[in-house]
PDB file of N, CA, C and O in Angstrom:
ATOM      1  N   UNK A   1      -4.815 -26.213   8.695  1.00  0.00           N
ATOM      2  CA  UNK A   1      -5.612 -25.028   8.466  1.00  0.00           C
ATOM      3  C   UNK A   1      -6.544 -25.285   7.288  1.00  0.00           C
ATOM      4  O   UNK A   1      -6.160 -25.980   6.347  1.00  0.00           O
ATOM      5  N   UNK A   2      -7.762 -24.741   7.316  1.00  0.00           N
ATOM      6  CA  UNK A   2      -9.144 -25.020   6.230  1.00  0.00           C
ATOM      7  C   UNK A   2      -8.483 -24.024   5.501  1.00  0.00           C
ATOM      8  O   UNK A   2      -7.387 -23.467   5.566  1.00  0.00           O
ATOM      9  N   UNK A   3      -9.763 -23.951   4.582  1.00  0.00           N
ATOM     10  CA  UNK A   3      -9.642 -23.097   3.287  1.00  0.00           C
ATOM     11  C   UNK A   3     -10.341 -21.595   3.969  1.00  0.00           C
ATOM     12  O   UNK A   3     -10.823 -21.356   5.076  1.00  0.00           O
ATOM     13  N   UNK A   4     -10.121 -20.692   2.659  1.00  0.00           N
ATOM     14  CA  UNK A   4     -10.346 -19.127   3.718  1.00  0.00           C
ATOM     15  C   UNK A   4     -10.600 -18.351   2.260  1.00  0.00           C
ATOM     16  O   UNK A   4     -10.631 -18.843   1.132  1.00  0.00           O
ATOM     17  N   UNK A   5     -10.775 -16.919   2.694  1.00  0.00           N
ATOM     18  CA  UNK A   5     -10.668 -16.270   1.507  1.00  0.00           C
ATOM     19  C   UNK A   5      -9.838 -14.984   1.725  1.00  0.00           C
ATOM     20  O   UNK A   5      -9.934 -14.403   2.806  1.00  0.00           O
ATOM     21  N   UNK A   6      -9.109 -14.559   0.850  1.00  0.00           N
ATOM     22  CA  UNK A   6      -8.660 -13.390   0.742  1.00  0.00           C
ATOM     23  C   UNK A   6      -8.880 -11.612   1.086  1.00  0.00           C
ATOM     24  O   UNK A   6      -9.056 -10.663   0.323  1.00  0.00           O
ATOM     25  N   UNK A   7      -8.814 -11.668   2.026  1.00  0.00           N
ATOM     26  CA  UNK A   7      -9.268  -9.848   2.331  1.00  0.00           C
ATOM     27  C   UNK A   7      -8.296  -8.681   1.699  1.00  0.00           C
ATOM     28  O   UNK A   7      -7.128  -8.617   2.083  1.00  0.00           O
ATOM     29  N   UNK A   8      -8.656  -8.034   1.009  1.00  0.00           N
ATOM     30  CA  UNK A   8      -7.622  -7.002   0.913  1.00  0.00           C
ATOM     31  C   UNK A   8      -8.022  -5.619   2.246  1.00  0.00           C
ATOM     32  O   UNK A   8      -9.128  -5.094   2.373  1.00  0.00           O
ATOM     33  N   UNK A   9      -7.009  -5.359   2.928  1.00  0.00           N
ATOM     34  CA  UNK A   9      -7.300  -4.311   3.818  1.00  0.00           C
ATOM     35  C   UNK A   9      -6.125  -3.545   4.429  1.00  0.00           C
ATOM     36  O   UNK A   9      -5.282  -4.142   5.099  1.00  0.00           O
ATOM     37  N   UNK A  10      -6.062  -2.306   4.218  1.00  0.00           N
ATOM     38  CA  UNK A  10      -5.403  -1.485   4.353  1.00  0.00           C
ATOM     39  C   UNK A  10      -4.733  -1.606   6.063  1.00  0.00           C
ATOM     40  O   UNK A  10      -3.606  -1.185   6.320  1.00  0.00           O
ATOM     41  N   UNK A  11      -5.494  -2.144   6.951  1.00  0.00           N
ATOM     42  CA  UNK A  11      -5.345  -1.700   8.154  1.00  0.00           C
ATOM     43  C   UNK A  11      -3.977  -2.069   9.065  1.00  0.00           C
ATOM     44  O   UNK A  11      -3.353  -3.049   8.659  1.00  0.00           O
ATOM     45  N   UNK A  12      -3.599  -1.578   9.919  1.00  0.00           N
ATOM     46  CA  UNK A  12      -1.575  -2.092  10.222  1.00  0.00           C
ATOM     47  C   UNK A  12      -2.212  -2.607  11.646  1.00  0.00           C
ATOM     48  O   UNK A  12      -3.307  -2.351  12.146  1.00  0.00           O
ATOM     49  N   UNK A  13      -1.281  -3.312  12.053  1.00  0.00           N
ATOM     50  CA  UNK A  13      -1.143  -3.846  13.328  1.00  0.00           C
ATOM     51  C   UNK A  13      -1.547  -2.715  14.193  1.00  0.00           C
ATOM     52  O   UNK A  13      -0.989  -1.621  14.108  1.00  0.00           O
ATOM     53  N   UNK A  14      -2.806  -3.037  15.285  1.00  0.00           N
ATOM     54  CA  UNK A  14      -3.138  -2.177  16.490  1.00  0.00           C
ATOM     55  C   UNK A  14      -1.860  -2.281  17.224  1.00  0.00           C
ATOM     56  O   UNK A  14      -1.536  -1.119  17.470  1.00  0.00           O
ATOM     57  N   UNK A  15      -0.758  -3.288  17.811  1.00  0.00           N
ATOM     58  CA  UNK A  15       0.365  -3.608  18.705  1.00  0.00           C
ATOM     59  C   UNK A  15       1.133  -2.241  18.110  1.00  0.00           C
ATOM     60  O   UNK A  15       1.137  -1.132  18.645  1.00  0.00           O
ATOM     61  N   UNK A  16       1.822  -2.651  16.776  1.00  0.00           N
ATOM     62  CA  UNK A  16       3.086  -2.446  16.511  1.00  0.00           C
ATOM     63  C   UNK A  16       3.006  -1.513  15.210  1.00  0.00           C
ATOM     64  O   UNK A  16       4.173  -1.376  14.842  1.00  0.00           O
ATOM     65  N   UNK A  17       2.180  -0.834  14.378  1.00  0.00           N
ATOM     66  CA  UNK A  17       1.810  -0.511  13.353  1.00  0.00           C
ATOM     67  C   UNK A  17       2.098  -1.121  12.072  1.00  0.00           C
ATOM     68  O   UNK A  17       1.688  -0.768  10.967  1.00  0.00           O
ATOM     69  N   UNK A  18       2.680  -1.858  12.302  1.00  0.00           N
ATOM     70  CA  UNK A  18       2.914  -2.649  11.111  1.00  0.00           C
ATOM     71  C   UNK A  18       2.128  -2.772  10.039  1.00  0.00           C
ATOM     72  O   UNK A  18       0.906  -2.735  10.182  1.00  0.00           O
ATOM     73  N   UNK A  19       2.761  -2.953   8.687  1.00  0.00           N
ATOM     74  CA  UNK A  19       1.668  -2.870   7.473  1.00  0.00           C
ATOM     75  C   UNK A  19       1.233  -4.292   7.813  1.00  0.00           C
ATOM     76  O   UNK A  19       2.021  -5.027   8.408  1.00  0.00           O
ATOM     77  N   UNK A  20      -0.271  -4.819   7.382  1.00  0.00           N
ATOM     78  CA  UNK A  20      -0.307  -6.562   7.690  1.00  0.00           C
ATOM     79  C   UNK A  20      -0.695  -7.051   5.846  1.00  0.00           C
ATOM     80  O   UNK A  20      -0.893  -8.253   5.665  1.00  0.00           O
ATOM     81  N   UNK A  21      -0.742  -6.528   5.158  1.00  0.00           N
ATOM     82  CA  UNK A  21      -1.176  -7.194   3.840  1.00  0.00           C
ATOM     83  C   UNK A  21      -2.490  -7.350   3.944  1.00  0.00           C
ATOM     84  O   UNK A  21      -3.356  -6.632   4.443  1.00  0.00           O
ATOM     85  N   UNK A  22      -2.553  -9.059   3.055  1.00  0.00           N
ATOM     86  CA  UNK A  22      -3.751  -9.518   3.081  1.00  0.00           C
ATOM     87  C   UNK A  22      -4.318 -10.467   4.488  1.00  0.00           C
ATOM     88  O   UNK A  22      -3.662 -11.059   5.345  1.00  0.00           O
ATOM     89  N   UNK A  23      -5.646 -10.340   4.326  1.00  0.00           N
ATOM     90  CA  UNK A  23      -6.354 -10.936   5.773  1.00  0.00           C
ATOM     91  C   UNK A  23      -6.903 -12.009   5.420  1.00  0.00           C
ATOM     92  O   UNK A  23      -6.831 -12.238   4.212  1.00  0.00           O
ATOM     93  N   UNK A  24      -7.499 -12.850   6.126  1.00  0.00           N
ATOM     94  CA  UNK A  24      -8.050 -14.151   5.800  1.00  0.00           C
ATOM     95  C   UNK A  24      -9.644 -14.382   6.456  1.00  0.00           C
ATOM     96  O   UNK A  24      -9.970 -14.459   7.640  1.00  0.00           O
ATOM     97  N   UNK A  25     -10.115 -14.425   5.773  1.00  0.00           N
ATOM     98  CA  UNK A  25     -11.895 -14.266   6.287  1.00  0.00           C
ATOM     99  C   UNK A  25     -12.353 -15.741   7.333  1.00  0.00           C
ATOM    100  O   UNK A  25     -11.692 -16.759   7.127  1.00  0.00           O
ATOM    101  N   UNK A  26     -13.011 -15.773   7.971  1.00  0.00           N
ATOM    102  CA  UNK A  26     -13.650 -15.837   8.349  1.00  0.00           C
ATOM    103  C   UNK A  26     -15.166 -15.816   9.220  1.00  0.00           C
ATOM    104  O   UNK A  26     -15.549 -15.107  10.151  1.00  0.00           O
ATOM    105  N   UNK A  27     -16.036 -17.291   8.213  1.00  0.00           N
ATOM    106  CA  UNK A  27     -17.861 -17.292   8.617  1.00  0.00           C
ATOM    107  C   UNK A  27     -18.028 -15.839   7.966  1.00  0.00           C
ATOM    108  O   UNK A  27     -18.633 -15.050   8.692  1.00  0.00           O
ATOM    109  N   UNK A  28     -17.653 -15.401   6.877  1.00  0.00           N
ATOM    110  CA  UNK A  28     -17.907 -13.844   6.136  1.00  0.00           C
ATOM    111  C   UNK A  28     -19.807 -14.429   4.995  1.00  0.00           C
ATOM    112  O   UNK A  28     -19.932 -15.036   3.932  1.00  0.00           O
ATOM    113  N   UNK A  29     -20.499 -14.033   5.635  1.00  0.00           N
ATOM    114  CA  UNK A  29     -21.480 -14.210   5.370  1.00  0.00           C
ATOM    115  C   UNK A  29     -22.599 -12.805   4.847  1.00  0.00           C
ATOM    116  O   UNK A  29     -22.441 -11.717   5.402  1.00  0.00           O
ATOM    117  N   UNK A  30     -23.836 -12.995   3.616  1.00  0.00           N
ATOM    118  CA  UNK A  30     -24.358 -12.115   3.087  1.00  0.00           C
ATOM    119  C   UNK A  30     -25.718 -11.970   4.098  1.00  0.00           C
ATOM    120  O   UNK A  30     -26.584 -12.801   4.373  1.00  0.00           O
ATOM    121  N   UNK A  31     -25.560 -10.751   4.474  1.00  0.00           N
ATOM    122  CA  UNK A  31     -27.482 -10.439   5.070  1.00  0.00           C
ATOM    123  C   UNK A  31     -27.412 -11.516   6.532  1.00  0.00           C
ATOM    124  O   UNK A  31     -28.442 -11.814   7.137  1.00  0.00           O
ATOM    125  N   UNK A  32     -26.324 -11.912   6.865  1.00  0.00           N
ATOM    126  CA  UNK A  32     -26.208 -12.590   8.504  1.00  0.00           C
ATOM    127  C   UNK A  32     -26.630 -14.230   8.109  1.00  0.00           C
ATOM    128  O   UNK A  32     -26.630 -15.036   9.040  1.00  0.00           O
ATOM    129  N   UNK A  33     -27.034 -14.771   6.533  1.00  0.00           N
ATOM    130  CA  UNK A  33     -27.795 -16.064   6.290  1.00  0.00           C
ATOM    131  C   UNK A  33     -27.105 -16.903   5.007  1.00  0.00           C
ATOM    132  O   UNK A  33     -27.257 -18.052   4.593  1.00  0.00           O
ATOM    133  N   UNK A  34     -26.186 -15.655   4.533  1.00  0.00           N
ATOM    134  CA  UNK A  34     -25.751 -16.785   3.386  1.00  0.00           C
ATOM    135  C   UNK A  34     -24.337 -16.587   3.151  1.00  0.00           C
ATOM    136  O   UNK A  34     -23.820 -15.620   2.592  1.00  0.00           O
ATOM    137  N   UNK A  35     -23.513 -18.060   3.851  1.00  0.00           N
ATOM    138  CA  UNK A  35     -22.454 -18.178   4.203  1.00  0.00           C
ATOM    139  C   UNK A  35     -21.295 -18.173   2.755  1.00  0.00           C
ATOM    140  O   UNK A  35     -21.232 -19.149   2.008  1.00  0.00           O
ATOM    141  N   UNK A  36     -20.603 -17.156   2.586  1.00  0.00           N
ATOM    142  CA  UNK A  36     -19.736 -17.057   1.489  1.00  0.00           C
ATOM    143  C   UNK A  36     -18.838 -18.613   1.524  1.00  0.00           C
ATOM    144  O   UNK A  36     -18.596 -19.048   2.650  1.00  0.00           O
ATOM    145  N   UNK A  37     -18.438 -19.292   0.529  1.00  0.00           N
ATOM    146  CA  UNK A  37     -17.832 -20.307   0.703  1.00  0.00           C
ATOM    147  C   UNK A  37     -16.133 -20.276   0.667  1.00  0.00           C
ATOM    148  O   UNK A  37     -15.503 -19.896  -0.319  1.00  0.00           O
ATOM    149  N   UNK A  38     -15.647 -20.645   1.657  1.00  0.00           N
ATOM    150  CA  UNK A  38     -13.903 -20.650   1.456  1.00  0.00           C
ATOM    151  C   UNK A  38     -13.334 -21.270   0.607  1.00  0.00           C
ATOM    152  O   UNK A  38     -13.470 -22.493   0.637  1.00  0.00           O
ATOM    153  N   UNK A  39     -12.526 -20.683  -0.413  1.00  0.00           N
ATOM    154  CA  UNK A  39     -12.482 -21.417  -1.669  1.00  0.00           C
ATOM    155  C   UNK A  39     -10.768 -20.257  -1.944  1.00  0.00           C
ATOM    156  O   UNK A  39     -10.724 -20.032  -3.154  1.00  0.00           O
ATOM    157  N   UNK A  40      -9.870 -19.756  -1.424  1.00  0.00           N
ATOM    158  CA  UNK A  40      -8.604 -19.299  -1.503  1.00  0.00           C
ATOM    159  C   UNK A  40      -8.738 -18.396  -2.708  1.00  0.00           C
ATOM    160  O   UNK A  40      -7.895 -18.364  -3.604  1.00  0.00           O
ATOM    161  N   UNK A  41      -9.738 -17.728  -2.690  1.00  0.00           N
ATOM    162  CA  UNK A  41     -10.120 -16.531  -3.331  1.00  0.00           C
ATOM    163  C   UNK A  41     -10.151 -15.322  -3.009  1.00  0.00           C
ATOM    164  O   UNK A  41     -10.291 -15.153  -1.798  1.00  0.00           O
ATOM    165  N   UNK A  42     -10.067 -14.318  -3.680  1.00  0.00           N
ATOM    166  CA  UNK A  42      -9.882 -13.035  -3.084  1.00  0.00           C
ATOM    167  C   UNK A  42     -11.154 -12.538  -3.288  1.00  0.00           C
ATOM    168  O   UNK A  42     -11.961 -13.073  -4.047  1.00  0.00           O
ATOM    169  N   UNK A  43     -11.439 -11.219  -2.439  1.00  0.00           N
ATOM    170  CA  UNK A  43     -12.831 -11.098  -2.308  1.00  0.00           C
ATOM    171  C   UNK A  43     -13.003  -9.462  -1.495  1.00  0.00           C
ATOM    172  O   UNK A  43     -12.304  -9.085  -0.555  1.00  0.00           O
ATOM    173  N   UNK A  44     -14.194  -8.614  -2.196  1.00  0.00           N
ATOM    174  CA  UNK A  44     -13.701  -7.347  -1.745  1.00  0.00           C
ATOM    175  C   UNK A  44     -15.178  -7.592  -0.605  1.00  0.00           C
ATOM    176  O   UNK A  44     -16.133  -8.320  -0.877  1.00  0.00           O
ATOM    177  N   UNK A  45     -14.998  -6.661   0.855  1.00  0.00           N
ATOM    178  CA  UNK A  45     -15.733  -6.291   1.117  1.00  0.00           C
ATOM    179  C   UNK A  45     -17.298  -5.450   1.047  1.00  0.00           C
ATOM    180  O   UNK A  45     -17.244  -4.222   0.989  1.00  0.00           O
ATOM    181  N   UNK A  46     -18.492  -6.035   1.052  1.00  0.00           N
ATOM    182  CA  UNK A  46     -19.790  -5.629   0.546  1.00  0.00           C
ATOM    183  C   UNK A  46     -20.615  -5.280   1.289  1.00  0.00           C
ATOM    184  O   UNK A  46     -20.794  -6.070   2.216  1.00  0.00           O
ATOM    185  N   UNK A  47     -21.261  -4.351   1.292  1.00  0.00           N
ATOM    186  CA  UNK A  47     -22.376  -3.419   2.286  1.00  0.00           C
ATOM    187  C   UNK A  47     -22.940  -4.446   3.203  1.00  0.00           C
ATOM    188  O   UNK A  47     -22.934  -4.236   4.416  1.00  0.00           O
ATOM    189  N   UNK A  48     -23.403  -5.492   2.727  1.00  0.00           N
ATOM    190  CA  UNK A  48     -24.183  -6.611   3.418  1.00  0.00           C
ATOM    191  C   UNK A  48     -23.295  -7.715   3.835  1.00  0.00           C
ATOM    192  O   UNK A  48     -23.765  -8.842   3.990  1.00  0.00           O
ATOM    193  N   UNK A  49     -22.328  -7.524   3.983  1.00  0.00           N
ATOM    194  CA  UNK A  49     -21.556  -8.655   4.829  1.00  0.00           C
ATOM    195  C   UNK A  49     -21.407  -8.341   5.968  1.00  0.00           C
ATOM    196  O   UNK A  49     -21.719  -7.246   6.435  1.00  0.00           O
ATOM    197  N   UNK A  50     -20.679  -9.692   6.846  1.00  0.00           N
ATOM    198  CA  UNK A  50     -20.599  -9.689   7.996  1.00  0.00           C
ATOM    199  C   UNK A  50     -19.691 -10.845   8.011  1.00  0.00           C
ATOM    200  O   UNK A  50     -19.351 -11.562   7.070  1.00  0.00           O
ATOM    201  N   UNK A  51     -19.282 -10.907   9.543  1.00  0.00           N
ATOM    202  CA  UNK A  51     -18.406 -11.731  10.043  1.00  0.00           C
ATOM    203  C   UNK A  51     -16.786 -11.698  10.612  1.00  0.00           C
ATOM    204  O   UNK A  51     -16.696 -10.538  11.014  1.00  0.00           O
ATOM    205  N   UNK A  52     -15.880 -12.144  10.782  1.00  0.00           N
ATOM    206  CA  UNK A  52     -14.340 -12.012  10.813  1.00  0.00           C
ATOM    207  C   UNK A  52     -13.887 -12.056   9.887  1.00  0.00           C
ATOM    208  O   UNK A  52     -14.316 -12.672   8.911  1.00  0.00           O
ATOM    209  N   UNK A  53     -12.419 -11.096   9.982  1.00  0.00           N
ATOM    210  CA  UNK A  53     -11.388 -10.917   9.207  1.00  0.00           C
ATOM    211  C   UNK A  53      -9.902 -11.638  10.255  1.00  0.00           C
ATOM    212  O   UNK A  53      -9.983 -11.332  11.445  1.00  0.00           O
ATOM    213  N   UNK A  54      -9.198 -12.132  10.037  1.00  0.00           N
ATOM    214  CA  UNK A  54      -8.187 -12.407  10.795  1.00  0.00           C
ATOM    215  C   UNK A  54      -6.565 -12.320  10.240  1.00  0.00           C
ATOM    216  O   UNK A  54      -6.573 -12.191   9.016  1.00  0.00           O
ATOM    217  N   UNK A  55      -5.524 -12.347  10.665  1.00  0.00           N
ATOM    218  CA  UNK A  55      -4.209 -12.038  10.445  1.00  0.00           C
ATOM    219  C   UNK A  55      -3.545 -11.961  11.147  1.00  0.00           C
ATOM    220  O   UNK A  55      -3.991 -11.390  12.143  1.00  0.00           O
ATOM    221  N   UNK A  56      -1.941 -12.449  11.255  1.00  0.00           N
ATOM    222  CA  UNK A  56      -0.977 -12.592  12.228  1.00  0.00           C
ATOM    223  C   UNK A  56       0.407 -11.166  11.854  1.00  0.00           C
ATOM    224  O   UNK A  56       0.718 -10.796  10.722  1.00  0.00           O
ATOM    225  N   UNK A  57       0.948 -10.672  13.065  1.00  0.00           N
ATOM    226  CA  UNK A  57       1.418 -10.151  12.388  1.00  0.00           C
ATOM    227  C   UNK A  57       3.263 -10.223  12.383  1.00  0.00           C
ATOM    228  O   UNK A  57       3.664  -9.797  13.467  1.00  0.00           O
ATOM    229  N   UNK A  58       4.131 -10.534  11.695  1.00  0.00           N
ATOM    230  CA  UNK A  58       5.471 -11.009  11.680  1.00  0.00           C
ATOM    231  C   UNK A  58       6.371  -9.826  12.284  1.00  0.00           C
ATOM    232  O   UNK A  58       7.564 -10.045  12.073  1.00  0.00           O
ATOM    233  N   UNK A  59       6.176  -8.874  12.838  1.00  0.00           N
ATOM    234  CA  UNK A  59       7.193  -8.175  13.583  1.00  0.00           C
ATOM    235  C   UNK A  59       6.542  -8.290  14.996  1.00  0.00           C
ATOM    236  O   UNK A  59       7.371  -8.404  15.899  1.00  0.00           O
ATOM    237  N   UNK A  60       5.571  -8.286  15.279  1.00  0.00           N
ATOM    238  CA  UNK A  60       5.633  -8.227  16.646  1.00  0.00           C
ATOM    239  C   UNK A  60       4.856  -9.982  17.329  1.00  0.00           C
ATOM    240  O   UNK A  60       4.796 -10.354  18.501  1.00  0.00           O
ATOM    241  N   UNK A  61       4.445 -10.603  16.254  1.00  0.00           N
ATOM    242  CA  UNK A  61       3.815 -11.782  16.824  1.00  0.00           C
ATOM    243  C   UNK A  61       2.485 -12.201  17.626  1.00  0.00           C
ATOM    244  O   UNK A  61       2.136 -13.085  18.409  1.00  0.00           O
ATOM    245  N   UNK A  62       1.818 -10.824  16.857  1.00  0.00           N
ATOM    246  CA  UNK A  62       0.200 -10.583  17.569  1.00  0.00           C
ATOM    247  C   UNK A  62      -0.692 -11.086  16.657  1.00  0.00           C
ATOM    248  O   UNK A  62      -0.506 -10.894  15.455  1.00  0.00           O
ATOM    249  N   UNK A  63      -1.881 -11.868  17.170  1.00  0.00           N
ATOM    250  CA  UNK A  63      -2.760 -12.201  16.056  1.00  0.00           C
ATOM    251  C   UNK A  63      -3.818 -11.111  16.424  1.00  0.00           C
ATOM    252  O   UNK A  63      -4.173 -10.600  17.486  1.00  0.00           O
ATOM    253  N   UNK A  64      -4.312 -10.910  14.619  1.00  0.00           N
ATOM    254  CA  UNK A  64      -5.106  -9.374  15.196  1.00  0.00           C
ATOM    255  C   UNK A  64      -6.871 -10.382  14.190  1.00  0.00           C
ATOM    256  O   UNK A  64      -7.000 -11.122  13.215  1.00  0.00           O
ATOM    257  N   UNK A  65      -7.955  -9.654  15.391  1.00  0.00           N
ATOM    258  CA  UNK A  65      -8.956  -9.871  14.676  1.00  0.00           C
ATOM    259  C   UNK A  65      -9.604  -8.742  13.935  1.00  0.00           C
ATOM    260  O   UNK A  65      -8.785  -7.830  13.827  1.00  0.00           O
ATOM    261  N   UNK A  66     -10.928  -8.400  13.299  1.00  0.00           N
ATOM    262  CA  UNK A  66     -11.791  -7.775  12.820  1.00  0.00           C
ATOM    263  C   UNK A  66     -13.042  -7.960  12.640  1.00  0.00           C
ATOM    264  O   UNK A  66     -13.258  -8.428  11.523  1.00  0.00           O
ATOM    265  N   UNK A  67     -13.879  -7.811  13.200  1.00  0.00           N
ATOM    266  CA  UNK A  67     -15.255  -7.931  13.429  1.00  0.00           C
ATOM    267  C   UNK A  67     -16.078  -7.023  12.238  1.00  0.00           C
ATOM    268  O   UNK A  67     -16.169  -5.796  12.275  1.00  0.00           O
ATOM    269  N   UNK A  68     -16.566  -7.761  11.337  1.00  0.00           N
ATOM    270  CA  UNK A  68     -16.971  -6.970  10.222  1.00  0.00           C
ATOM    271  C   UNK A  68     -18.455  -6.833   9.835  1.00  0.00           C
ATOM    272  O   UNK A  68     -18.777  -7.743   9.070  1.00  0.00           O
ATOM    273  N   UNK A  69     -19.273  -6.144  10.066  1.00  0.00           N
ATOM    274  CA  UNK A  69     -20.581  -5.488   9.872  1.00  0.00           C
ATOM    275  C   UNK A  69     -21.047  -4.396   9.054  1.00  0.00           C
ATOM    276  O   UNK A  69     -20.815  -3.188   8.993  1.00  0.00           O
ATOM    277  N   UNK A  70     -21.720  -5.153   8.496  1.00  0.00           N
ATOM    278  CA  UNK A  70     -22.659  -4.371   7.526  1.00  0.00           C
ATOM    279  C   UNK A  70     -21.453  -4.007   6.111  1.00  0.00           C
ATOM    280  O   UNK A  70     -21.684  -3.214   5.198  1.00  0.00           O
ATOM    281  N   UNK A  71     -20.208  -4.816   6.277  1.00  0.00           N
ATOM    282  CA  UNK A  71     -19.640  -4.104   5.011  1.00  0.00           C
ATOM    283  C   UNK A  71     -18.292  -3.553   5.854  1.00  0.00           C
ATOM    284  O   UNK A  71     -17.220  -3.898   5.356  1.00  0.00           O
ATOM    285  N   UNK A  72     -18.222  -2.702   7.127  1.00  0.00           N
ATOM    286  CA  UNK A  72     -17.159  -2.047   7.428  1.00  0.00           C
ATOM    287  C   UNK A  72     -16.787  -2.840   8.400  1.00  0.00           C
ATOM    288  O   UNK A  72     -17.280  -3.750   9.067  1.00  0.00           O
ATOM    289  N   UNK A  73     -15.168  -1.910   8.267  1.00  0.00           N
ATOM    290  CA  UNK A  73     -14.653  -2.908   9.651  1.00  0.00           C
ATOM    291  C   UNK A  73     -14.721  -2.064  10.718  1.00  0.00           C
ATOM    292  O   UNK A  73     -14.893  -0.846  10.780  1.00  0.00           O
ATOM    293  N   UNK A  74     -14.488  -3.279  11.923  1.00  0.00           N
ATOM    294  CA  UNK A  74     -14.549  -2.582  13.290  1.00  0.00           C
ATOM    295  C   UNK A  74     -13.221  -2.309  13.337  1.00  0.00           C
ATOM    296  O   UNK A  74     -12.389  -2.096  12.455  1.00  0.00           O
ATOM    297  N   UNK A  75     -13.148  -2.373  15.024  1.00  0.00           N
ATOM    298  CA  UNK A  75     -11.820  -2.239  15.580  1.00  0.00           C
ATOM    299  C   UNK A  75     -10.827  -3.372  15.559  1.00  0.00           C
ATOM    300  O   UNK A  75     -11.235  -4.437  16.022  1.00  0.00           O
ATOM    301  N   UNK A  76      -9.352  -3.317  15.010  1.00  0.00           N
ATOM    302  CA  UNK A  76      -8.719  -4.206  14.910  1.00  0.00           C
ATOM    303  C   UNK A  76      -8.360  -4.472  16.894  1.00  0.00           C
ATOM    304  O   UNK A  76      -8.076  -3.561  17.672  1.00  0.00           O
ATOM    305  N   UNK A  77      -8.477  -5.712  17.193  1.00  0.00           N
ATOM    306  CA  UNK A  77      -8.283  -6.606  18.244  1.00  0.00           C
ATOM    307  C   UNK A  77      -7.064  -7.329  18.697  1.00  0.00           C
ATOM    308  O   UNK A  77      -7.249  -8.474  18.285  1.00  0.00           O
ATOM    309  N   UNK A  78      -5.953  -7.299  19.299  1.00  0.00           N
ATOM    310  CA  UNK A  78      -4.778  -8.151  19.190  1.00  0.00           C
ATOM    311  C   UNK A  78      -4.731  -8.726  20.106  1.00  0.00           C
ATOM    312  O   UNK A  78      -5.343  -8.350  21.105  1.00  0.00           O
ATOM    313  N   UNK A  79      -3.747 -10.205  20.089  1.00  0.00           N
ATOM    314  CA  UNK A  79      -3.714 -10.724  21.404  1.00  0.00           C
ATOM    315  C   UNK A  79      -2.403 -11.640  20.940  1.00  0.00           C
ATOM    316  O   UNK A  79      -2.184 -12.091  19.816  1.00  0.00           O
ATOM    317  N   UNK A  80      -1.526 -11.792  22.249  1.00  0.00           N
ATOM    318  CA  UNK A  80       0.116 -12.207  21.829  1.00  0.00           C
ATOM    319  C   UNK A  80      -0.428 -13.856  21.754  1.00  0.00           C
ATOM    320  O   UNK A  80      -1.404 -14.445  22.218  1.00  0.00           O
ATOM    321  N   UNK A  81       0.603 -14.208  21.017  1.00  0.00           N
ATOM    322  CA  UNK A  81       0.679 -15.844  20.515  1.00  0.00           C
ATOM    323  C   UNK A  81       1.710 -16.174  21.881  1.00  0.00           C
ATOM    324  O   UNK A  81       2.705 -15.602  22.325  1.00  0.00           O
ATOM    325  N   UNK A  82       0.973 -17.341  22.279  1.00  0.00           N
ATOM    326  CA  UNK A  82       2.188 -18.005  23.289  1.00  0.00           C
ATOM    327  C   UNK A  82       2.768 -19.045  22.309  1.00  0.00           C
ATOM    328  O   UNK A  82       2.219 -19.930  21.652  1.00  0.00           O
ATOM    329  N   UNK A  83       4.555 -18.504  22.465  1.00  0.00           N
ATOM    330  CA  UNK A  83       5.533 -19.727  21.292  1.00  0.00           C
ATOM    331  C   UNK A  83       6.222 -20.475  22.297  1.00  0.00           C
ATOM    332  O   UNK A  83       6.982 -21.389  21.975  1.00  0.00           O
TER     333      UNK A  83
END
C-alpha cells in the first residue's frame, strides 16, 4: 500500500452503521489541478477540493468509498471484500 493522507469524517458504514474513524484520501486534489501530495498526514477537508475518500469497515467487511466535490462529501458507496 502507497502513502495516503488522513481524513477525519464523521460518517458510519452505509452496510452496517458502524462508526468508521479515520479515512484515507485518495487523488484529493485543489481546483480539479493541484494534486495534494500523500505524505501520512492528516488533513481537513476544503471548499476547493476534490477527489476520493476511502475506508474499510471491521464489523461487517465492506469497503466504503466517497466521492468528494467541491469540499463536501457525497454518498458513502459500499461493496463486500471477497476473503
Amino acid at each position: 500500500m502507497g502513502l495516503y493522507n488522513i481524513i477525519e469524517s464523521d460518517t458510519k458504514c452505509p452496510k452496517c452503521g458502524s462508526d468508521m474513524g479515520e479515512w484515507q484520501s485518495k487523488e484529493l486534489a485543489i481546483r480539479d489541478k493541484y494534486y495534494i501530495q500523500n505524505s501520512l498526514s492528516y488533513i481537513s477537508l476544503e471548499p476547493d477540493m476534490s477527489g476520493e475518500i476511502h475506508n474499510f469497515c471491521n464489523e461487517c467487511d465492506a469497503t466504503v468509498d466517497i466521492k468528494i466535490t467541491k469540499g463536501k462529501e457525497g454518498k458513502p458507496v459500499w461493496k463486500k471484500i471477497k476473503r
